[in-house]
C-alpha positions in Angstrom: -9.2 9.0 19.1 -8.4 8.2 15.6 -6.7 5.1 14.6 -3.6 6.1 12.2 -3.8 4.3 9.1 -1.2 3.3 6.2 -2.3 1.6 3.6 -0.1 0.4 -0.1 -1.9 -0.2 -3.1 -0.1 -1.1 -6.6 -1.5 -1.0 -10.1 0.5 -4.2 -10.6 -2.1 -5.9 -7.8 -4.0 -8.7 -9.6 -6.9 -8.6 -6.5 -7.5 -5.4 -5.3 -9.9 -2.9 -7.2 -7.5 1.1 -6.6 -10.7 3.0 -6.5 -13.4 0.9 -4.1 -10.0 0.8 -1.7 -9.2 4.1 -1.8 -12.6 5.4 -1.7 -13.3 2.9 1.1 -10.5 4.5 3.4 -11.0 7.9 2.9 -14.8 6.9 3.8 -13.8 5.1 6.9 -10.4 5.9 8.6 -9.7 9.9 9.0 -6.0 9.7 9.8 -4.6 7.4 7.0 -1.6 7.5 4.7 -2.0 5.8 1.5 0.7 5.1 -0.4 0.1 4.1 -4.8 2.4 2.4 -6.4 1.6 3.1 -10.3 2.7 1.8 -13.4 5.3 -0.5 -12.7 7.0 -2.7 -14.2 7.5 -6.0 -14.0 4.5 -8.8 -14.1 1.3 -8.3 -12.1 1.2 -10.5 -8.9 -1.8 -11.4 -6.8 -1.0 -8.7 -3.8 2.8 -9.4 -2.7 4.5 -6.5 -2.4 6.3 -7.1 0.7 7.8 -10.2 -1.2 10.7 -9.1 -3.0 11.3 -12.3 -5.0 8.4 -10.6 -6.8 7.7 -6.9 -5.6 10.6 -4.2 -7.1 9.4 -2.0 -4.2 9.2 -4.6 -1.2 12.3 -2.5 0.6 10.5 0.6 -0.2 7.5 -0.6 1.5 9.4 -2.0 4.8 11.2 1.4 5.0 7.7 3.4 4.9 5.7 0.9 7.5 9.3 1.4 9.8 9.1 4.7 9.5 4.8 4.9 10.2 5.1 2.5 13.0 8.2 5.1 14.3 6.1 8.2 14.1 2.5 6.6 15.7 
């Protein structure tokens, strides 16, 4: 059984290298969602962006993990 996977990545992320994480789930989890946030605005922040005192797309994000957590 595969585990179901979502995963949200922003070019505005300060800590997280895009490509090593996305090549490191499509190498490891088969049934995954990955959601990129690019080219935002806004300053970059150190991997918040469920925090929306500093993260423009922090509803977005609770509305996608509602809706992944719904459907698994």
């Amino acid at each position: 059984m595969e585990i179901p996977v979502l995963m949200f990545l922003s070019s505005q992320d300060k800590v997280v290298d895009i490509q090593t994480s996305l090549e490191t789930a499509e190498r490891n989890f088969l049934d995954r969602q990955i959601v990129l946030y690019k080219d935002r605005k806004g300053p970059r922040v150190p991997h918040h962006l469920m925090a929306p005192s500093v993260s423009p797309v922090a509803k977005d994000v609770e509305n996608r993990m509602k809706k992944f957590i719904s459907a698994h």
